[in-house]
BATORVO-746122 format. One record per residue (C-alpha): residue in one letter; z, y, x. Coordinates in steps of 0.25 Angstrom, whole numbers, plus 5000, padded with zeros to 4 digits. Layout:
// BATORVO-746122
(kolza 'A',(Z,Y,X))
...
END
This chain:
// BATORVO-746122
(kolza 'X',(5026,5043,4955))
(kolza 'X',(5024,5029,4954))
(kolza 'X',(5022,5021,4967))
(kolza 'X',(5019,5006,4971))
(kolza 'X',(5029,5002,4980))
(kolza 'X',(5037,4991,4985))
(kolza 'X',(5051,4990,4992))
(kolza 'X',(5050,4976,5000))
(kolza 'X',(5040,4968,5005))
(kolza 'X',(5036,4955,4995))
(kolza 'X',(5026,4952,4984))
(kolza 'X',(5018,4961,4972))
(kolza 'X',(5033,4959,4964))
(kolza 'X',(5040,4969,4977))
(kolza 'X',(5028,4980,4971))
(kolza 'X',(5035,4990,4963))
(kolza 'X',(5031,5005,4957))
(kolza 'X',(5042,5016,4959))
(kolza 'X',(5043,5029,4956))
(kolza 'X',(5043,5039,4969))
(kolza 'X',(5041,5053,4971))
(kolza 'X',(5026,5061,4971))
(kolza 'X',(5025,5060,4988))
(kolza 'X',(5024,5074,4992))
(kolza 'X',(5011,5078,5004))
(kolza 'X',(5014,5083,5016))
(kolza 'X',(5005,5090,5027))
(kolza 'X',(4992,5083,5028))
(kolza 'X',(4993,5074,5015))
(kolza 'X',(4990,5072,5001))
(kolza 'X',(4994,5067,4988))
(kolza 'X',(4986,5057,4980))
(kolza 'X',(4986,5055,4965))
(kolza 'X',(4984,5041,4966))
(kolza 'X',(4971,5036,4959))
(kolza 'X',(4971,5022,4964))
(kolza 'X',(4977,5014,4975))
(kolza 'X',(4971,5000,4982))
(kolza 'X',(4978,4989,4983))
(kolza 'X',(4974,4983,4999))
(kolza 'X',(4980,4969,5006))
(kolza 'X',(4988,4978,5013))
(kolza 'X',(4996,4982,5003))
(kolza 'X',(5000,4968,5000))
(kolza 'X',(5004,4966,5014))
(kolza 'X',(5011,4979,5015))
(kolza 'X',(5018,4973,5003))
(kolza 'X',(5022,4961,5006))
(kolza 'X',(5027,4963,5021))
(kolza 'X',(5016,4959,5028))
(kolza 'X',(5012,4972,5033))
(kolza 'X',(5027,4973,5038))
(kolza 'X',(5029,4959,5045))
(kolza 'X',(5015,4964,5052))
(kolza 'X',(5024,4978,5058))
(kolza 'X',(5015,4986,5051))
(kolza 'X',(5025,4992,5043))
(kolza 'X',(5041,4991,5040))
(kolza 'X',(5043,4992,5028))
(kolza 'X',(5057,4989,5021))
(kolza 'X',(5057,5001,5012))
(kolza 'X',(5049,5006,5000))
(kolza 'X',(5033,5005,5003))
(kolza 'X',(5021,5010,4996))
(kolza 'X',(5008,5003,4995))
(kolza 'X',(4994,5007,4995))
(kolza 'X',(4982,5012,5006))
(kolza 'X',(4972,5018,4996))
(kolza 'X',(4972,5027,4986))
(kolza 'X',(4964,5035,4976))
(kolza 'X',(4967,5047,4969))
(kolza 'X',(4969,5062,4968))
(kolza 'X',(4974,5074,4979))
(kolza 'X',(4985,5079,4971))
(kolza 'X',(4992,5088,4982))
(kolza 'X',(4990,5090,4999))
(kolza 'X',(4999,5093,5008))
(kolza 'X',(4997,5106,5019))
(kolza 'X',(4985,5102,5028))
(kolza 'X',(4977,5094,5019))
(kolza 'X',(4961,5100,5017))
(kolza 'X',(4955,5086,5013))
(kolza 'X',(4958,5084,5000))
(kolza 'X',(4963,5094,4989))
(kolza 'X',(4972,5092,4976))
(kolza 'X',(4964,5085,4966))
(kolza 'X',(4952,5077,4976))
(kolza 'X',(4952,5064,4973))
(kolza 'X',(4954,5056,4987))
(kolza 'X',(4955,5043,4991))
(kolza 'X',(4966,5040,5004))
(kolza 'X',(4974,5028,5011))
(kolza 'X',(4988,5026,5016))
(kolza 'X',(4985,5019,5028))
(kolza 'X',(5002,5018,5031))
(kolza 'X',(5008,5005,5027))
(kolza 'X',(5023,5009,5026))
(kolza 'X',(5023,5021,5017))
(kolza 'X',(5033,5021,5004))
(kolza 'X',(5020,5026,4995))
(kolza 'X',(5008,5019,4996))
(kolza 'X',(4994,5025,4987))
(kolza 'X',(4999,5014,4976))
(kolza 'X',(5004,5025,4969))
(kolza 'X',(5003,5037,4961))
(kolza 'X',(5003,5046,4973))
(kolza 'X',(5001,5045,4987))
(kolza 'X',(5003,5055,4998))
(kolza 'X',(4991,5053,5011))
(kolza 'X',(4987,5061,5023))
(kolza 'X',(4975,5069,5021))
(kolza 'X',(4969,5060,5032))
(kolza 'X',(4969,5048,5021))
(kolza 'X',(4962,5053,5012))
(kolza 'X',(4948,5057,5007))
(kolza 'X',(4940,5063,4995))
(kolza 'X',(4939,5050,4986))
(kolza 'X',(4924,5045,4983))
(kolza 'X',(4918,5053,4970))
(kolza 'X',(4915,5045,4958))
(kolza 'X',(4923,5033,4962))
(kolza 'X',(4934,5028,4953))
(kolza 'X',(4948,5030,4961))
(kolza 'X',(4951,5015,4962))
(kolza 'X',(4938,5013,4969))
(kolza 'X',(4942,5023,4978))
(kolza 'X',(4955,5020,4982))
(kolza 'X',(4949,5006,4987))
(kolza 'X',(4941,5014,4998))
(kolza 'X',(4952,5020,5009))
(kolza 'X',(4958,5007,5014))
(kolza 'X',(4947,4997,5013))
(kolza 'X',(4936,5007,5018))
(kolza 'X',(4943,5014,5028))
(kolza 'X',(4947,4998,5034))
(kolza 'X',(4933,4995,5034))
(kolza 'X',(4927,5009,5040))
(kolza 'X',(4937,5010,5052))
(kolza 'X',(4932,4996,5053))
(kolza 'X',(4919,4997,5054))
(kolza 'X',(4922,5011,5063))
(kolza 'X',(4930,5003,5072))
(kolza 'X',(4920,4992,5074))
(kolza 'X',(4909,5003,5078))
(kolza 'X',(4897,4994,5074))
(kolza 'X',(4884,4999,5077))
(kolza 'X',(4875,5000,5068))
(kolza 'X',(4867,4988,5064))
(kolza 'X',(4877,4978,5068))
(kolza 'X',(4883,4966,5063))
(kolza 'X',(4899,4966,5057))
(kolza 'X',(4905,4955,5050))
(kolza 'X',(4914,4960,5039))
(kolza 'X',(4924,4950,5034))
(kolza 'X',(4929,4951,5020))
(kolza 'X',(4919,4959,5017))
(kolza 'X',(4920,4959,4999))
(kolza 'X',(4934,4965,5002))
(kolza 'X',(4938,4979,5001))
(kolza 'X',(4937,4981,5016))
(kolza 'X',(4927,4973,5018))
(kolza 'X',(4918,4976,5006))
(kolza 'X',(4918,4991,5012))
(kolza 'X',(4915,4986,5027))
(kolza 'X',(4902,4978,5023))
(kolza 'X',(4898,4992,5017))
(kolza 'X',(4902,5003,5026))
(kolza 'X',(4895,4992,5038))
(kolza 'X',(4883,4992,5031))
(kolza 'X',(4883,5006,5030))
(kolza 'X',(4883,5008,5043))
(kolza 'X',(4873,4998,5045))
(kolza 'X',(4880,4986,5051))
(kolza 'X',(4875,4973,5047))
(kolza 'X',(4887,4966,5038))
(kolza 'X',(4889,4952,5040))
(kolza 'X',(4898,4951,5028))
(kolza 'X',(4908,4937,5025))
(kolza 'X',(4917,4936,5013))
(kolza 'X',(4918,4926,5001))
(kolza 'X',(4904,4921,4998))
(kolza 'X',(4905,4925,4983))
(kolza 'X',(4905,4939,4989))
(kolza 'X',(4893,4938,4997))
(kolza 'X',(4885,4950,4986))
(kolza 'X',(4896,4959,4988))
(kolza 'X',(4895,4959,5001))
(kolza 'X',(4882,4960,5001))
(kolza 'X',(4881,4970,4993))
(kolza 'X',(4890,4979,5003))
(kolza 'X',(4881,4977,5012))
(kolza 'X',(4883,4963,5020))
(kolza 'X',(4868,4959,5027))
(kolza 'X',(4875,4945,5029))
(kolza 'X',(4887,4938,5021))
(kolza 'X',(4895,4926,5027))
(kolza 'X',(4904,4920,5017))
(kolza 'X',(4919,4917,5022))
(kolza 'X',(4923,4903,5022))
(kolza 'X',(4928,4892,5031))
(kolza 'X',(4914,4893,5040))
(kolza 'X',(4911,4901,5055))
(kolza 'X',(4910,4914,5052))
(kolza 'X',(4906,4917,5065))
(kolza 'X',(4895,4907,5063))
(kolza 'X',(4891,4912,5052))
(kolza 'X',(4889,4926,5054))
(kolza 'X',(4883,4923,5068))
(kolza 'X',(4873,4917,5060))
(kolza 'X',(4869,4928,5054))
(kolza 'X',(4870,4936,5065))
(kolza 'X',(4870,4928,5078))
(kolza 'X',(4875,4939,5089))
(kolza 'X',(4888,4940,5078))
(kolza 'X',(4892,4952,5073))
(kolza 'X',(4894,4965,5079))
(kolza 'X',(4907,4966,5072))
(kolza 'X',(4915,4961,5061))
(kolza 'X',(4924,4970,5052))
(kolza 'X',(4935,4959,5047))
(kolza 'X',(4941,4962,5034))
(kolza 'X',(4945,4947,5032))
(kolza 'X',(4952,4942,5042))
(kolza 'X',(4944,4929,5047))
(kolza 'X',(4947,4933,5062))
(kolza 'X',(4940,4925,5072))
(kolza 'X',(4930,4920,5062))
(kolza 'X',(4925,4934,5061))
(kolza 'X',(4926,4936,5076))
(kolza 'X',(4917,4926,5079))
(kolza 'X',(4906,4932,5071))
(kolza 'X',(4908,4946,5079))
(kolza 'X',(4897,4946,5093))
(kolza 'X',(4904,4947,5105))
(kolza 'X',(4908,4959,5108))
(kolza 'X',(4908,4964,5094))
(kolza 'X',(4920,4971,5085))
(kolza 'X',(4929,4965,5076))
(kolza 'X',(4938,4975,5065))
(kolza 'X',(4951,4968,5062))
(kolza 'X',(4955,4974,5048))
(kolza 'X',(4967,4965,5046))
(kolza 'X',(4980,4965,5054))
(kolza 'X',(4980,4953,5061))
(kolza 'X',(4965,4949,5059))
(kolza 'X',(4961,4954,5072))
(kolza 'X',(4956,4941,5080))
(kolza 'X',(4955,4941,5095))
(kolza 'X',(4943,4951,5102))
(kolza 'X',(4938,4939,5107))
(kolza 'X',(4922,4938,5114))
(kolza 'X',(4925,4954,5116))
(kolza 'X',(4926,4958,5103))
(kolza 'X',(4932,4972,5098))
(kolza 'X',(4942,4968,5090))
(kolza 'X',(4947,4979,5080))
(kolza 'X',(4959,4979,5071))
(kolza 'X',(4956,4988,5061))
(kolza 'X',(4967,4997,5054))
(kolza 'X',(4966,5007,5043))
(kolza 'X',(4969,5020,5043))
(kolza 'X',(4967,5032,5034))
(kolza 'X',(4955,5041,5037))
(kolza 'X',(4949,5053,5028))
(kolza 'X',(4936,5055,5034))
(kolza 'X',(4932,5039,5033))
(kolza 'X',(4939,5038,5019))
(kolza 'X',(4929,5049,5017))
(kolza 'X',(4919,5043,5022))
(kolza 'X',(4922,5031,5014))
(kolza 'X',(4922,5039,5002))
(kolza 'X',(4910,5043,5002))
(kolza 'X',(4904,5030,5005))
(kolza 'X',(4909,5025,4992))
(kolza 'X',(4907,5038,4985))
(kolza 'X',(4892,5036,4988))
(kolza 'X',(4892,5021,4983))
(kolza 'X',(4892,5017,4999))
(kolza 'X',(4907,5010,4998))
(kolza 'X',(4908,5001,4986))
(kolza 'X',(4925,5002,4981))
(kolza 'X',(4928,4988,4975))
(kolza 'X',(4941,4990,4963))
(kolza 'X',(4944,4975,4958))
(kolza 'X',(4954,4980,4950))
(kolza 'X',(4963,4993,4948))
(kolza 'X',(4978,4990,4943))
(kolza 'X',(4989,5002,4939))
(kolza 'X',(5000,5003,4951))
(kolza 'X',(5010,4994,4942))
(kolza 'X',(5000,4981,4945))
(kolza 'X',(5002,4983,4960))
(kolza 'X',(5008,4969,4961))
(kolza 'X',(4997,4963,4954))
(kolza 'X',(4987,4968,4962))
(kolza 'X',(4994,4964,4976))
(kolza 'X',(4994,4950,4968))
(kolza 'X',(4979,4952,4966))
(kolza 'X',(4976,4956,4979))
(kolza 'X',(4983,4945,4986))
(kolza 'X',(4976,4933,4977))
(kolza 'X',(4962,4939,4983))
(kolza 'X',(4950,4938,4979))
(kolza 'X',(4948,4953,4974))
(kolza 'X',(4934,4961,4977))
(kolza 'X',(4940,4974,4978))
(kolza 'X',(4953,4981,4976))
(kolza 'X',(4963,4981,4969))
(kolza 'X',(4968,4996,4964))
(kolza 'X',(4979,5000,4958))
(kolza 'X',(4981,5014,4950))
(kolza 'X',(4994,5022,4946))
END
């Protein structure tokens, strides 16, 4: 089968497709026909050594890319009730140093990572839900708002964010939105009560304007650090979704670095959400495998509303 893989850290050119065996399943595990495959910013960083310099993974031989995936149960190993050959599922790879990654044409997974995909949604839809959704649901879990409080969310027209402005508003916490001011009716259309535009200004300030206590929290899928903190109330909760973008818990605030792991009863519940027309998938584009350099290129110039998909 063919698989995206690269064999040192550097830029897109170090991406190449090779030719490896069909991985087999063990106990507890399933193999994935894959559908379609996300391309995240941890991939670039994965790629480029970033991720190793940090000690989050060694590296130095062969690596695989890819968190999410889409497609069909074509064999379980002993143990596995979930899901049987033929389902279509949704899952994520939530290891960093594995030799094959879901950006290829099959991927082996724990039964714990994967859940029934969502009915009537195309696969490259799909397969944007598992990372993104599951970051911004453990999130939200972890800041244990109560209902009819305030968050902040940062970044909120990107992937992560885009489905934390949703999922908050469904559990009716008043969102207090920032991203580019051009994408103030996205955001209000995912349910932001209030929009702060990012720029050079106080986000503090602002957002205390609009809510003068400050928020009860603030779910930080851009990194703006302090600035976000300031508009969190004393004694309030701050998720930190970026590795290093945890600022100090000062005034007694919860501060939370948040890290994503794979989970099958929330990736359900996620897929359900979307399946109801509750979670709105965002595709800027789907690419076969053999553009994945050009969509690490695309990703790192910014500026994409959605993901970027590739498909084997």
């Amino acid at each position: 089968m063919r698989a995206l893989v690269f064999d040192s850290f550097g830029g897109p050119e170090v991406l190449r497709i090779a030719e490896v065996p069909v991985p087999a399943t063990g106990p507890g595990q399933v193999r994935v026909r894959v559908e379609a495959a996300t391309v995240h910013p941890v991939d670039l960083a994965t790629r480029s050594g970033a991720l190793a310099e940090a000690g989050l993974m060694a590296g130095g031989t062969r690596t695989g890319l890819g968190w999410d995936v889409a497609g069909v149960v074509e064999e379980t190993g002993p143990g596995v009730g979930s899901v049987r050959p033929g389902d279509r599922v949704i899952g994520m790879n939530d290891r960093l140093d594995v030799p094959l990654g879901t950006q290829a044409e099959h991927v082996v997974l724990d039964a714990h990572a994967v859940a029934q995909a969502p009915a009537g949604l195309a696969p490259e839809a799909a397969a944007t839900l598992p990372l993104a959704g599951l970051t911004a649901l453990q999130a939200l879990d972890a800041l244990a708002l109560p209902e009819g409080g305030t968050l902040l969310v940062t970044g909120a027209a990107g992937a992560v964010g885009g489905y934390a402005v949703q999922l908050a508003a469904a559990r009716g916490l008043r969102v207090v939105a920032t991203a580019r001011a051009a994408d103030e009716p996205l955001v209000r259309e995912l349910g932001a009560a209030h929009f702060v535009p990012s720029g050079p200004g106080r986000l503090g300030g602002e957002v205390r304007a609009l809510v003068p206590a400050g928020d009860a929290g603030a779910l930080a899928a851009a990194v703006l650090g302090a600035a976000a903190l300031d508009a969190v109330r004393t004694g309030g909760a701050f998720a930190a979704l970026v590795a290093g973008g945890a600022p100090y818990p000062l005034r007694g605030i919860r501060v939370v670095p948040v890290w994503v792991r794979a989970d099958a009863d929330r990736l359900d519940h996620l897929a359900r959400l979307a399946e109801a027309g509750a979670l709105t998938p965002r595709v800027a584009d789907a690419l076969p495998l053999a553009d994945a350099a050009k969509a690490h290129r695309r990703l790192a110039e910014g500026a994409l509303r959605g993901r970027l998909v590739l498909v084997p």
